[in-house]
C-alpha positions as CSV (number, residue, x, y, z in Angstrom):
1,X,-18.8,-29.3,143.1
2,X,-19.9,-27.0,140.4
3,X,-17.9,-27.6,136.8
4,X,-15.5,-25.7,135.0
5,X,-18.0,-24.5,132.6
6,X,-20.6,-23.5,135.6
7,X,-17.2,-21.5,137.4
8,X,-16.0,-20.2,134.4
9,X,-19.5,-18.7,133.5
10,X,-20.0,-17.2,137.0
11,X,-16.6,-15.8,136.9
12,X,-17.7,-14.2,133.7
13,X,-21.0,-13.1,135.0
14,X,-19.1,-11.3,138.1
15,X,-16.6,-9.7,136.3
16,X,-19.2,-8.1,133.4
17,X,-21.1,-6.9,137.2
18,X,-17.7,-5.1,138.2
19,X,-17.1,-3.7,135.5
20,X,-21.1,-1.5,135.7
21,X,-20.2,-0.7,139.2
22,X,-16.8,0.8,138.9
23,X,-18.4,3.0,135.5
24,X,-21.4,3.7,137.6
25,X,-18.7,5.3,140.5
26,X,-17.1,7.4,138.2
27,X,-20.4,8.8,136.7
28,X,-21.4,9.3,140.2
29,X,-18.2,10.8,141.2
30,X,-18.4,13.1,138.2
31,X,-21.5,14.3,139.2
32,X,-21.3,14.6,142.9
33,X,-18.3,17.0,141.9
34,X,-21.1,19.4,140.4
35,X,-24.1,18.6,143.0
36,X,-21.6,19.1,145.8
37,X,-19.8,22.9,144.5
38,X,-23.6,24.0,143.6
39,X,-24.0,22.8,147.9
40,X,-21.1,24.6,148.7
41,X,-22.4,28.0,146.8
42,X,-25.4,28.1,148.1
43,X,-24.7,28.0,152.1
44,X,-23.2,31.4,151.9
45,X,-25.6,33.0,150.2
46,X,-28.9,31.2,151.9
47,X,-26.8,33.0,155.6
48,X,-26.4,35.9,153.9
49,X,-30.1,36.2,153.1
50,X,-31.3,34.9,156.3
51,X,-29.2,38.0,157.9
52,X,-30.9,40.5,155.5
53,X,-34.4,39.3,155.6
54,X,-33.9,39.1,160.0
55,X,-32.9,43.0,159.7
56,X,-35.5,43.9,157.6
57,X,-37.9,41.7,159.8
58,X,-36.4,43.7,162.9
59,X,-36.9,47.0,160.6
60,X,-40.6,46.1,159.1
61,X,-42.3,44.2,162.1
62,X,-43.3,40.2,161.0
63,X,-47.1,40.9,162.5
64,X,-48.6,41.5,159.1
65,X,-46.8,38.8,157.0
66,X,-48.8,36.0,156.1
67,X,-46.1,33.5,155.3
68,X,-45.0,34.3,159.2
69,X,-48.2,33.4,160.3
70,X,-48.5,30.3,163.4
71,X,-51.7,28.4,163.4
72,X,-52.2,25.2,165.6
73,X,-50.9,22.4,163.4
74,X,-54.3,20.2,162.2
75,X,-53.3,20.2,158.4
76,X,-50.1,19.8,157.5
77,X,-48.1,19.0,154.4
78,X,-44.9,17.0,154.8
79,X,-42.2,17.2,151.9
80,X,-40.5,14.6,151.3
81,X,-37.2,14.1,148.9
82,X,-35.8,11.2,147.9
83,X,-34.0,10.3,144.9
84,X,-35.2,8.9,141.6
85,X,-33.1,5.7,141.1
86,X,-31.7,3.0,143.5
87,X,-28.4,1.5,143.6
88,X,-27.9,3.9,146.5
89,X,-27.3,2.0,149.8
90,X,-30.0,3.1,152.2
91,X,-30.5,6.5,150.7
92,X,-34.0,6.6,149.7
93,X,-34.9,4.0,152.6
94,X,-33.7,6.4,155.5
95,X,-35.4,9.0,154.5
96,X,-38.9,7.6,153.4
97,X,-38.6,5.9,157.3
98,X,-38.0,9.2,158.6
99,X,-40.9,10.6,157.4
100,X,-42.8,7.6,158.8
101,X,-41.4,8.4,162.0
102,X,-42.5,12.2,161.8
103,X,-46.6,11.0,161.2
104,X,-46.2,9.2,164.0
105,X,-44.9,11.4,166.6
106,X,-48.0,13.6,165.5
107,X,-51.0,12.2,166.1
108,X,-52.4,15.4,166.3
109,X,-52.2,16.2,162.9
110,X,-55.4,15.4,161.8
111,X,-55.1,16.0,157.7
112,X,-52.1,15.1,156.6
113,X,-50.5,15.6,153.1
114,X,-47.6,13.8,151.3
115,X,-45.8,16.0,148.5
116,X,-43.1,13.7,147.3
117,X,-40.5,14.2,145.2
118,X,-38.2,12.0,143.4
119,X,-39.7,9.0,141.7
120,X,-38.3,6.9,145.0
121,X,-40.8,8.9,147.1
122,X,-43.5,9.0,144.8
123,X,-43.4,4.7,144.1
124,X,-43.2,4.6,147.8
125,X,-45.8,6.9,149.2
126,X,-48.4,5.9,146.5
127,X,-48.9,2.7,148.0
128,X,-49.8,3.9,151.4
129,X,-52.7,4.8,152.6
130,X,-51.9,8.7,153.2
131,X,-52.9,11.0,150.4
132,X,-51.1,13.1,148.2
133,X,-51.1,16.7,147.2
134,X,-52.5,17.1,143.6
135,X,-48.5,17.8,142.5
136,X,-45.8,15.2,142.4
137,X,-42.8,15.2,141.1
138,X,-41.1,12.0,139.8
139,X,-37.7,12.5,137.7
140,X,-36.9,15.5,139.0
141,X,-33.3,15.3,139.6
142,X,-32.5,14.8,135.8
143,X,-32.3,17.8,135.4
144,X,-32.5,19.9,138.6
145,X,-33.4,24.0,137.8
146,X,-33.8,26.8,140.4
147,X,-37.6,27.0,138.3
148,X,-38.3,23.3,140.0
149,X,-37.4,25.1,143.4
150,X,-39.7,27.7,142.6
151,X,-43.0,25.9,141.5
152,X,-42.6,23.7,144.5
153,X,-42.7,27.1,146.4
154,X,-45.4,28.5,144.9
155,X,-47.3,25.9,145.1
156,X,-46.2,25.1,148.9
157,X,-46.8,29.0,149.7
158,X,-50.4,29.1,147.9
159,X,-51.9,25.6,150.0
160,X,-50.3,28.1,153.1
161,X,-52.1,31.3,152.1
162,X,-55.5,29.8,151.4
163,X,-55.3,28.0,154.8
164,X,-55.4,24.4,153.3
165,X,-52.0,23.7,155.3
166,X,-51.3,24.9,158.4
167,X,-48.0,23.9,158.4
168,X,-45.1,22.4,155.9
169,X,-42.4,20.0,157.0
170,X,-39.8,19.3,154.9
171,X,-37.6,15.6,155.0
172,X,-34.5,15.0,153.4
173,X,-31.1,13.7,153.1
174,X,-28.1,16.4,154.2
175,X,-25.2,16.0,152.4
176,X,-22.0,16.1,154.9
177,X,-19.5,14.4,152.8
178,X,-18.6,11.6,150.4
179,X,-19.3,9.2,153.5
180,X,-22.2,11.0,155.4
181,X,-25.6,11.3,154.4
182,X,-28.0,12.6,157.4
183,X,-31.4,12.7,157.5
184,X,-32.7,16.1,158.7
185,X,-36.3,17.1,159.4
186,X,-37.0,21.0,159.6
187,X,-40.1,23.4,159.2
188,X,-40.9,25.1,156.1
189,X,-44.0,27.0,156.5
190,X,-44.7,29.6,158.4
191,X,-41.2,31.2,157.5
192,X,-38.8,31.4,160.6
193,X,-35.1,32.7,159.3
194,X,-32.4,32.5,161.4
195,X,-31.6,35.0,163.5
196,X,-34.9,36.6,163.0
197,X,-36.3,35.8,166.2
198,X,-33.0,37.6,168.0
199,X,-34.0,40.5,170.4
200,X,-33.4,44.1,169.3
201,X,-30.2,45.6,171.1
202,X,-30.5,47.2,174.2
203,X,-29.5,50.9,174.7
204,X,-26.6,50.2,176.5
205,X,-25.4,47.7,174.5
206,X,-26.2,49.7,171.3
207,X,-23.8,52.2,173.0
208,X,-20.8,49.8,173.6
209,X,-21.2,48.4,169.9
210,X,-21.1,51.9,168.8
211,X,-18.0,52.5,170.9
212,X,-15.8,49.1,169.6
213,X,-17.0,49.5,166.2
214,X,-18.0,53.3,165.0
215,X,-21.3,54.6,164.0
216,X,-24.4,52.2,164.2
217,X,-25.4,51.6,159.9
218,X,-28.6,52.7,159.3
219,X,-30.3,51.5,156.0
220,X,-32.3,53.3,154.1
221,X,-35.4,51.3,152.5
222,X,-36.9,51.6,149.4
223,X,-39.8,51.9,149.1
224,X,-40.0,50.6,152.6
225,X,-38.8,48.1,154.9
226,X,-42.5,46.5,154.8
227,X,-42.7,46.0,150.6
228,X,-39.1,44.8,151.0
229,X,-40.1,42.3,153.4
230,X,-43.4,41.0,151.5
231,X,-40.8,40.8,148.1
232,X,-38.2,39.0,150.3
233,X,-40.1,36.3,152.0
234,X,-41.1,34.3,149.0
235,X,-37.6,34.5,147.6
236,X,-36.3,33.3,150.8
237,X,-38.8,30.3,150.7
238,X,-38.2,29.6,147.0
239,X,-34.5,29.2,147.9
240,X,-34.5,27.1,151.0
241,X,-36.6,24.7,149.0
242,X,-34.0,24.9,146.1
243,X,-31.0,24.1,148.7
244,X,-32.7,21.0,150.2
245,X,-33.2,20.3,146.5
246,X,-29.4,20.5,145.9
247,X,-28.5,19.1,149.4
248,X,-30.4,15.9,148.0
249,X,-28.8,15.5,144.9
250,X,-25.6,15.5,146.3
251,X,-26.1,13.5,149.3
252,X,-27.7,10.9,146.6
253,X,-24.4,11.1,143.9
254,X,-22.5,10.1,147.5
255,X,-24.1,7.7,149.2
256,X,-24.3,5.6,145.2
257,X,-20.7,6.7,144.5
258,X,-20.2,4.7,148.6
259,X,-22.2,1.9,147.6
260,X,-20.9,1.3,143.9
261,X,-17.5,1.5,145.4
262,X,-18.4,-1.0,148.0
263,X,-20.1,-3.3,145.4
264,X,-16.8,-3.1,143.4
265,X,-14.9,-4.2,146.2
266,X,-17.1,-7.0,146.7
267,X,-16.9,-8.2,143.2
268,X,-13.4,-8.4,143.5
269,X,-13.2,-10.5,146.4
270,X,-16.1,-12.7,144.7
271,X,-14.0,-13.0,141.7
272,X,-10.8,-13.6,143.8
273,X,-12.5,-16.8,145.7
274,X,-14.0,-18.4,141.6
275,X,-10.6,-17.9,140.4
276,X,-9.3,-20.2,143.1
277,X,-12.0,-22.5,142.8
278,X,-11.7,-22.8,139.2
279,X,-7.7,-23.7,139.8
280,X,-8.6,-26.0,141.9
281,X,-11.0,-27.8,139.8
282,X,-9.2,-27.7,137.2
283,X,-6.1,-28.9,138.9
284,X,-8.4,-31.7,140.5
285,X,-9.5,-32.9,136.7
286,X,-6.1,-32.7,135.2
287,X,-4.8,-34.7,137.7
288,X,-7.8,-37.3,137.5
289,X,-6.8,-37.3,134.1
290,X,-3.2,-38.2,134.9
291,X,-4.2,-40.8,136.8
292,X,-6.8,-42.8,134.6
293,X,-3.3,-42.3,132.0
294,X,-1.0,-44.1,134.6
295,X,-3.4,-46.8,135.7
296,X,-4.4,-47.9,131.9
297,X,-1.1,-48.1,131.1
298,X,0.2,-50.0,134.1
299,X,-2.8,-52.7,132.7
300,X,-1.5,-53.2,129.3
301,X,1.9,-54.3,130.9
């Protein structure tokens, strides 16, 4: 059995652990309280978008748009965010496995590309055997800006354009809630917004949505519904890479904010169980103690 001084130093040692967890959950809580309303802003407006930029798409025609542009798949850059510090659960793990997972189930991919982000993804894919785009970016999510979201763009759109990349994946953490963190796997490049792809209206149903709800709106463009779409689909593309940004930071503030909470917990219980071993110890020496006592005087008698 360990001594008092050995329990009483552990019990120490535990307690000094608690107390950086439960600090690091509120920091984490404080921030996931920012991370998760800048989430919540940005759904809205990213459907919002995707319903102007389909009707201008259904207005303009999508045949002379580069960024719309299929190719077969031979080069392809794969985007993947991750976080920049541990203490996370499995945050950075699931997501760094997922994009295994996706190189895999290609193996017709034949140049393949790793553009991480976060310094998790960038320690982690350096020491694989896949290259690297020219631009990483480690210690981003110190201080996360829309101007991040729209290098990474710019960047991602300009490999596109010049036919370096034939396609861009993106891999990251959604955020659900305070508990759920899912890993989701989408296409960035070419450009497909929701509900762009929807058919046009037939006559007949024109008609009966003309009857339930009034005249038909008809938009006016200016200049023209074909500059408007050119100006539109890099935006659009600079701000769905700026929501998977945010979706990551806040999935990351609450899968640490889970995992310090846990550790907590865990302390306790570990500091619950030394306490009781260090009564007991203690008990057992004081009554050794009492004992030698008895005995030495019961031999002087």
């Amino acid at each position: 059995m360990a001594s008092l001084i050995d329990i009483r130093r552990r019990l120490r040692s535990v307690k000094s652990t608690q107390q950086i967890t439960k600090a690091m959950k509120m920091v984490a809580a404080a921030k996931l309280r920012r991370a998760q309303d800048r989430v919540v802003g940005a759904r809205p407006y990213a459907k919002q978008l995707s319903h102007v930029l389909a009707s201008v798409m259904a207005e303009a025609g999508a045949e002379t748009q580069p960024l719309l542009a299929e190719r077969e798949e031979k080069k392809v850059i794969v985007v993947v965010i991750a976080g920049d510090r541990g203490l996370c659960g499995a945050f950075n793990t699931n997501v760094n496995r997922a994009a295994q997972h996706l190189l895999t189930g290609h193996p017709g991919w034949t140049d393949v590309r790793i553009l991480p982000i976060g310094r998790k993804a960038v320690d982690f894919w350096r020491r694989r055997r896949i290259p690297l785009t020219e631009k990483t970016y480690p210690g981003l999510f110190t201080d996360l800006r829309y101007a991040h979201a729209r290098e990474i763009a710019g960047f991602l759109a300009g490999e596109f354009l010049a036919g370096r990349a034939d396609a861009v994946y993106v891999v990251v953490n959604e955020f659900r809630s305070v508990l759920s963190q899912v890993v989701q796997t989408s296409r960035l490049l070419p450009l497909a917004p929701e509900g762009a792809a929807s058919p046009k209206p037939s006559a007949e149903g024109a008609a009966a949505a003309k009857g339930a709800a009034g005249a038909p709106v008809e938009y006016i463009y200016e200049p023209d519904a074909r500059t408007i779409l050119g100006w539109l689909l890099p935006r659009y593309l600079e701000f769905t890479v700026y929501r998977a940004l945010a979706e990551s930071a806040a999935a990351e503030m609450g899968a640490k904010m889970t995992a310090m909470d846990s550790a907590s917990k865990n302390a306790g219980e570990l500091i619950d169980k030394l306490t009781l071993t260090y009564n007991r110890a203690r008990q057992a020496r004081i009554t050794k103690e009492l004992i030698e006592i008895v005995s030495g005087a019961a031999a002087l008698e």
